[in-house]
VEXTI-8796 format. One record per residue (C-alpha): residue in one letter; z, y, x; residue number from 1. Coordinates in Angstrom, 3 decimals. Last residue first. Example, Ala and Ser with C-alpha at 12.3 -4.5 7.8 and 13.67 -1.06 7.14 Angstrom:
! VEXTI-8796
(atom s (7.140 -1.060 13.670) 2) (atom a (7.800 -4.500 12.300) 1) 
! end
This chain:
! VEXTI-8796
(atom x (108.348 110.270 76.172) 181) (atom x (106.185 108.641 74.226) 180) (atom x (104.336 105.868 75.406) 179) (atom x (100.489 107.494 76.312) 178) (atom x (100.530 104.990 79.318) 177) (atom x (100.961 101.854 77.455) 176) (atom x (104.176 99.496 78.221) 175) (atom x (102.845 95.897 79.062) 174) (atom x (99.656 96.111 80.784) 173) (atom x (101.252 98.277 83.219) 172) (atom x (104.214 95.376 83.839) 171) (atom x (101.947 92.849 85.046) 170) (atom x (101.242 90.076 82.940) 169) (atom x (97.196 90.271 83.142) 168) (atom x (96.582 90.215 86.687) 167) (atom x (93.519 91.475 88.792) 166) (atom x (95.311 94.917 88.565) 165) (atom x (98.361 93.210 91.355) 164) (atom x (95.661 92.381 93.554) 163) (atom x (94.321 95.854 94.017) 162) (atom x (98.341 96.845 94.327) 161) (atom x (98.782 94.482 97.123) 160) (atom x (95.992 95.813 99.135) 159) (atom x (97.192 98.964 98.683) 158) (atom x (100.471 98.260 99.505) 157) (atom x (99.353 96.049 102.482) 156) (atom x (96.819 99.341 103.470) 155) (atom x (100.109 101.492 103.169) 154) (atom x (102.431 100.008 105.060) 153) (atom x (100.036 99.493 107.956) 152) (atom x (99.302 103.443 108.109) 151) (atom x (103.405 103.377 108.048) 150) (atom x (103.393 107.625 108.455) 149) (atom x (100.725 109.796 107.406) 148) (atom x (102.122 111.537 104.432) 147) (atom x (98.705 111.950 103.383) 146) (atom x (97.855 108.568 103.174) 145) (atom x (101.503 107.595 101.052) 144) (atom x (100.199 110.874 98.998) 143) (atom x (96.391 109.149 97.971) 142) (atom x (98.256 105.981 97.277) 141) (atom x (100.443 107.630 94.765) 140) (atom x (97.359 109.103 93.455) 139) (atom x (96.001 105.754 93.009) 138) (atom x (99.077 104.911 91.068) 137) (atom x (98.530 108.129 88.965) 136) (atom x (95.106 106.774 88.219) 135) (atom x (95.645 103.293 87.745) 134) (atom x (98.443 103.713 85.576) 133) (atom x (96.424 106.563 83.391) 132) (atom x (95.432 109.968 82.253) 131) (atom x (97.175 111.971 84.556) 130) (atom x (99.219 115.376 84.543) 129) (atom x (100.922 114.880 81.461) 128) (atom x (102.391 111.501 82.131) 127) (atom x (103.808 112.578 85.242) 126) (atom x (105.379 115.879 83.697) 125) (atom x (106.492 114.246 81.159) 124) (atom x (108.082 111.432 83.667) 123) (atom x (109.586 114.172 85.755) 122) (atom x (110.910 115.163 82.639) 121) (atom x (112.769 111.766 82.259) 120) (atom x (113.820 111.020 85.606) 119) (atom x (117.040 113.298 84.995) 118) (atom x (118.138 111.902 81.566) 117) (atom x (117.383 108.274 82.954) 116) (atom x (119.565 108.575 86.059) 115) (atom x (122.204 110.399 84.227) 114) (atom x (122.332 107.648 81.942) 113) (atom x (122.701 104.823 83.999) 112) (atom x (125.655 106.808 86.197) 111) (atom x (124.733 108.410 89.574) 110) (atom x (125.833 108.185 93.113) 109) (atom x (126.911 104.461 92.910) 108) (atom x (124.842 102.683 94.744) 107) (atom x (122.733 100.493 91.775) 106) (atom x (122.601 104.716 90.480) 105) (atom x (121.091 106.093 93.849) 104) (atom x (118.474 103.163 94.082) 103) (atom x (117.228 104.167 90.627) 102) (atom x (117.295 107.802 91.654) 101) (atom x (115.514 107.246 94.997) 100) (atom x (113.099 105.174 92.884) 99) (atom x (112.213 107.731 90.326) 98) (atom x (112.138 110.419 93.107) 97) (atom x (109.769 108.199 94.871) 96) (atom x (107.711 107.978 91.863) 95) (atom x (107.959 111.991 91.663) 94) (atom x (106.869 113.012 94.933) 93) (atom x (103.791 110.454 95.348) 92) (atom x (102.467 111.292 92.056) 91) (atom x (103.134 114.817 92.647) 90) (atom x (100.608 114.112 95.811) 89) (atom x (97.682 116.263 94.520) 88) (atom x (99.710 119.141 93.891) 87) (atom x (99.702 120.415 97.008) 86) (atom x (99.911 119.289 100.529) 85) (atom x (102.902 120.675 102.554) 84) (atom x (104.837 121.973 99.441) 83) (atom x (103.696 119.117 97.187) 82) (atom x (105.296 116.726 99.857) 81) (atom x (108.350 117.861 98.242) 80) (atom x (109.415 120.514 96.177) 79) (atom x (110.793 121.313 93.128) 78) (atom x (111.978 117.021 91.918) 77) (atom x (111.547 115.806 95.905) 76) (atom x (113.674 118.169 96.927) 75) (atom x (116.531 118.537 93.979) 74) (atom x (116.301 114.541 94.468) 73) (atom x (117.003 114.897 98.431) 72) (atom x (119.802 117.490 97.335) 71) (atom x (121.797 115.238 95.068) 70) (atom x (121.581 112.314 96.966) 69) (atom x (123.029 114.464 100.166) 68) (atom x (125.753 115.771 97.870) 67) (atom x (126.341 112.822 96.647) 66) (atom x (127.366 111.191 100.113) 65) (atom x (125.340 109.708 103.244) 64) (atom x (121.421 109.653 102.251) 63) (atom x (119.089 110.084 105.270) 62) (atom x (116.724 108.806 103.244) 61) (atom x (115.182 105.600 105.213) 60) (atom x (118.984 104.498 106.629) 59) (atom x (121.545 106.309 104.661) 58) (atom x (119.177 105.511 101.239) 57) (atom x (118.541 101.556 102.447) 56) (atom x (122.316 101.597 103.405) 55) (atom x (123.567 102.699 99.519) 54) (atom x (120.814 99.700 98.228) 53) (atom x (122.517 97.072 100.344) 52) (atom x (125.949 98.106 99.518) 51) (atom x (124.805 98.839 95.545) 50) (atom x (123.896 95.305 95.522) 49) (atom x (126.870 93.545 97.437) 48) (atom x (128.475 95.288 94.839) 47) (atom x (126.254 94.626 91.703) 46) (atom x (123.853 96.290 89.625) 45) (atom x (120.981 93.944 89.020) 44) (atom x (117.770 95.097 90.847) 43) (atom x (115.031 97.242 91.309) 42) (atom x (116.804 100.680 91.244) 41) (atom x (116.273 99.771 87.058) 40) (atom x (115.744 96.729 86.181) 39) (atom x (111.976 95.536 85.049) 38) (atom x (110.511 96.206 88.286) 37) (atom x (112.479 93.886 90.449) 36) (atom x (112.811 94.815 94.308) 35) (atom x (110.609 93.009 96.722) 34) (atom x (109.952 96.696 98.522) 33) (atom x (106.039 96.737 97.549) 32) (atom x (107.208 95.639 93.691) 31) (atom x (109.869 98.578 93.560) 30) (atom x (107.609 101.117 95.082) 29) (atom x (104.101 100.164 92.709) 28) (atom x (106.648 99.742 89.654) 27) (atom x (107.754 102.952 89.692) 26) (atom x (105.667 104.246 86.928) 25) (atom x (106.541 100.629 85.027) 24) (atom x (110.345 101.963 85.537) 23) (atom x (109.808 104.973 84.097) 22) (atom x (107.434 103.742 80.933) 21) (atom x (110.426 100.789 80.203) 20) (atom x (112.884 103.755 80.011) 19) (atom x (110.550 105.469 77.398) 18) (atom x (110.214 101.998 75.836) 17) (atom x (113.766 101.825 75.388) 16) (atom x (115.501 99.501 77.587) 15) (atom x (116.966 96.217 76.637) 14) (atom x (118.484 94.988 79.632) 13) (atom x (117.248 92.892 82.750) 12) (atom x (118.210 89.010 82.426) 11) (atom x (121.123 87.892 84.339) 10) (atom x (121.508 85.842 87.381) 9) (atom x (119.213 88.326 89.308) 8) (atom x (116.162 86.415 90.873) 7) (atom x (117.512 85.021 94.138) 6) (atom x (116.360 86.928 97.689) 5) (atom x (114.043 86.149 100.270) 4) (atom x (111.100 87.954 99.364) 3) (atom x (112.122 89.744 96.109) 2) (atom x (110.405 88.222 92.729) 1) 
! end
């Protein structure tokens, strides 16, 4: 549940269990942030919603139209971190595209199903490239490091996430990795 905020009034639609495997792969984001990992963008679309979630990209993404959207995904989706650091931090690239696009749709920048038809090869690609939750989270981890910025950030994500594999309901234990995509 989000630190001070209610549980969404309705319960979180029936996605596929290709939807269910992107939104478990940005689970580590959407769970650090006090967002909902079972909806995707975190939460139930609203308009208060989609205010909050279209100043969260104009404030941390630099996010002011579409077009901005449009290009920060095109970044993140060819590019990214990758291009400072290598492929080691695709996890981190593509999990934060997965958020950024779930954010993007709850704002209104994307539909539903553009959202899921552009996350989904990046979720191939995810899927192909490790073996595991705890692996590509890890390497999620690994990327926050190299990034370098919000040190403290990371060690309380971290920290959280260790705690979050000592539990048996979380939402990794209940999609499995090799889901098809």
């Amino acid at each position: 549940m989000g630190l001070f905020r209610k549980k969404p009034k309705s319960v979180a639609p029936q996605y596929s269990p290709a939807q269910k495997w992107i939104l478990a792969a940005t689970a580590l984001i959407t769970l650090n942030k006090g967002d909902y990992p079972e909806w995707l963008g975190g939460d139930e679309p609203s308009d208060k919603i989609g205010k909050g979630m279209g100043k969260m990209l104009k404030y941390g993404w630099n996010i002011n139209n579409a077009e901005d959207f449009n290009a920060i995904l095109a970044w993140l989706a060819k590019e990214g971190h990758r291009a400072e650091f290598g492929d080691e931090v695709l996890a981190w690239d593509h999990m934060r595209y997965f958020y950024v696009c779930g954010m993007g749709y709850l704002a209104g920048y994307i539909s539903e199903d553009q959202a899921w038809s552009q996350m989904m090869p990046l979720a191939k690609e995810l899927q192909a490239t490790y073996d595991s939750w705890h692996a590509m989270n890890e390497a999620y981890i690994k990327g926050r490091r190299m990034w370098g910025e919000d040190t403290d950030g990371t060690n309380l994500m971290e920290k959280d996430y260790k705690k979050m594999l000592e539990k048996q309901n979380t939402i990794w234990n209940s999609i499995a990795w090799d889901t098809h995509l």
